[in-house]
C-alpha positions as CSV (number, residue, x, y, z in Angstrom):
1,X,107.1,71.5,110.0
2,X,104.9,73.2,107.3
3,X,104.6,76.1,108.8
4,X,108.3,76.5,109.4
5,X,109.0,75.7,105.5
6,X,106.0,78.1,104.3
7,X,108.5,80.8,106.2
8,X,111.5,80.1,104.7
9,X,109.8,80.2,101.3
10,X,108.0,83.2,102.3
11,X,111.3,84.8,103.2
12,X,113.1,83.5,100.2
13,X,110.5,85.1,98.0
14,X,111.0,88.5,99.7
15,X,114.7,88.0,99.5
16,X,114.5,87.1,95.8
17,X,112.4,90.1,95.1
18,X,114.2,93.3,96.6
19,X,117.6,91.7,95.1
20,X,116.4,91.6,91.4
21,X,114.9,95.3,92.4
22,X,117.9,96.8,93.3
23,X,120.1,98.7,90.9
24,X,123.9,98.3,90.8
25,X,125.8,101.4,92.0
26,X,129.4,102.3,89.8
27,X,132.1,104.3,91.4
28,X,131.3,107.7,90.0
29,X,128.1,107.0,88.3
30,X,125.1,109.4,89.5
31,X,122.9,106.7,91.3
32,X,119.6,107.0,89.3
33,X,116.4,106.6,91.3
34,X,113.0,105.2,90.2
35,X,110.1,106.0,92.0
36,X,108.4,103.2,93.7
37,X,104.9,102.4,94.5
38,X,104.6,99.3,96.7
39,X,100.9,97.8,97.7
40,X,101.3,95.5,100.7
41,X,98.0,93.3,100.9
42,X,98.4,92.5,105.1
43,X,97.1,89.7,106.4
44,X,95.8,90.5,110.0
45,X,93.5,87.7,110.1
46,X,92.9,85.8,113.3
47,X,95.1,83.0,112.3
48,X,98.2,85.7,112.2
49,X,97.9,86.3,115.9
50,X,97.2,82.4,117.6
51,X,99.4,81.5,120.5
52,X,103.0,80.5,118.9
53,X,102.4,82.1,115.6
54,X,104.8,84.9,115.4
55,X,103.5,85.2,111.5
56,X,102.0,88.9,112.5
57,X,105.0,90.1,114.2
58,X,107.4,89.1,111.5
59,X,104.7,90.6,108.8
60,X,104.7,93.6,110.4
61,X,108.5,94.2,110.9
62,X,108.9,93.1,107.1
63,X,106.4,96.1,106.0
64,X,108.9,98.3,108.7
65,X,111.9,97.1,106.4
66,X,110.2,98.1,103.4
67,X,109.1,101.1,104.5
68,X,112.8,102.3,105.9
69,X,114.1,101.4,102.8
70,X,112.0,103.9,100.9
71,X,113.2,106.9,99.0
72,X,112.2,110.5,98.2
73,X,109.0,110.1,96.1
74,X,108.1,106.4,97.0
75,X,104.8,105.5,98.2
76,X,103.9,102.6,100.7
77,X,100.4,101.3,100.7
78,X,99.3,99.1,103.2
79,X,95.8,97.2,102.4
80,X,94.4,95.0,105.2
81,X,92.5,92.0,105.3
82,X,90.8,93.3,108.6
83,X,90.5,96.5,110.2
84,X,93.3,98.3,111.4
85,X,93.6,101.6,113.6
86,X,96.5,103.7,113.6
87,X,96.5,106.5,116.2
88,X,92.4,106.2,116.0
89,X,91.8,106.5,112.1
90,X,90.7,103.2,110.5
91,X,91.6,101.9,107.5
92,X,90.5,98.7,105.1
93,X,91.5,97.0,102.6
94,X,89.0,100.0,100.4
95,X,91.0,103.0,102.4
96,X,94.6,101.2,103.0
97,X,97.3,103.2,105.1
98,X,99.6,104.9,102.8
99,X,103.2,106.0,104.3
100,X,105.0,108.8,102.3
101,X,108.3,109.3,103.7
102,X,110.6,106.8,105.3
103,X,110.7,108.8,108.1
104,X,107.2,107.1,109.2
105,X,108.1,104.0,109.3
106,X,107.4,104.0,112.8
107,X,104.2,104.3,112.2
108,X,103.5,101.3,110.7
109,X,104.5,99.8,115.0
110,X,101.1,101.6,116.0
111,X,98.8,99.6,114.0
112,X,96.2,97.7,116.0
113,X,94.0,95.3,114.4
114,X,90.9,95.3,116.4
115,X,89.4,92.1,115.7
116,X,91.0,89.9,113.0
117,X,88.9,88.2,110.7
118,X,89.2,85.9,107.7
119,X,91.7,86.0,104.8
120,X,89.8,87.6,101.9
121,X,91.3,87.6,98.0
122,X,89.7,90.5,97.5
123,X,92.4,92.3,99.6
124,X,94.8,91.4,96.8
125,X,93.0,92.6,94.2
126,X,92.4,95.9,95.9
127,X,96.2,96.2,96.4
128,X,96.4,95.1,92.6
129,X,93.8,97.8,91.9
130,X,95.4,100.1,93.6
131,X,98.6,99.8,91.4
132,X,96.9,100.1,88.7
133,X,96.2,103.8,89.3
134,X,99.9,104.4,89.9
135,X,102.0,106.6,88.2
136,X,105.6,105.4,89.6
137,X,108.4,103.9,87.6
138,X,108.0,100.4,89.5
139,X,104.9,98.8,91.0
140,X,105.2,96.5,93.2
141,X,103.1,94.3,95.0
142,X,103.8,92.0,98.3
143,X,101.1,89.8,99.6
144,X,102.1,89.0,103.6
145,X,100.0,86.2,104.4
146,X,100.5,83.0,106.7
147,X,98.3,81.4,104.1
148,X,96.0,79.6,106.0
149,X,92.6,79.8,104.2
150,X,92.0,82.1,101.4
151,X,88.2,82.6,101.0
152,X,86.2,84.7,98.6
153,X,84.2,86.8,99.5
154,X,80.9,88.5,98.2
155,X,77.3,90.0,98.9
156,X,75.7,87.4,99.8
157,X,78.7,86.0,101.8
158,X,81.0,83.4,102.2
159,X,82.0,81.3,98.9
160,X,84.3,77.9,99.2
161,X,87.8,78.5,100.8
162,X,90.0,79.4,97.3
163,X,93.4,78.5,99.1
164,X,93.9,76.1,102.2
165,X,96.8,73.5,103.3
């Protein structure tokens, strides 16, 4: 029952964000475009892929959405909490995927996540960090999680879980 209402929430929250992001169009106005750069923090941690969680296919087709709706000069950045390979380069959360052109949205269907791990914070502030370096009109940052457990992580390992249920 949780889980179900975490979606809807989650959904909501997307929902509520790309409708205060768009800008009204006015018969004969020249629609005015704002570059965008948008850092998705991708939770591909084992919990994403259990038996009856559909929470990585749904994160996945929502970073497909975003990256269909983008426009000439908008930059996608996809940071994961574990791993992923796309056509066999690897990227992490320190080397994230970045799509360019909204024609690669297909692209983002390829990406394999060889072994999921944990849910790291860190992978947040990387996309945060990330942002920070941007140049765009709007940042915007997306955290697709399941939100399981949210543990810090540092040198010398593990620290106490920062999120759970």
């Amino acid at each position: 029952m949780k889980i179900g209402k975490r979606r809807i929430l989650t959904i909501l929250l997307c929902l509520t964000c790309l409708c205060t992001c768009v800008t009204p169009a006015f018969a004969g106005a020249a629609k005015q475009h704002n570059a965008k750069t948008i850092a998705i923090a991708f939770d591909n941690s084992g919990s994403m892929y259990m038996q009856g969680n559909k929470a990585w296919c749904q994160a996945t087709y929502a970073m497909e959405v975003f990256a269909s709706m983008m426009n000439e000069g908008d930059v996608l950045k996809i940071y994961p909490m574990s791993e992923i390979e796309v056509d066999g380069r690897k990227y992490t959360s320190g080397d994230p995927l970045v799509i360019a052109d909204p024609g690669d949205a297909a692209t983002i269907r390829k990406i394999y996540t060889p072994k999921g791990g944990d849910t790291f914070v860190s992978t947040i502030d990387a996309a945060y960090n990330g942002l920070l370096g941007s140049t765009a009109d709007e940042q915007w940052l997306i955290v697709l999680t399941d939100g399981e457990v949210f543990y810090e992580f540092s040198l010398q390992g593990y620290k106490d879980a920062k999120i759970s249920r």
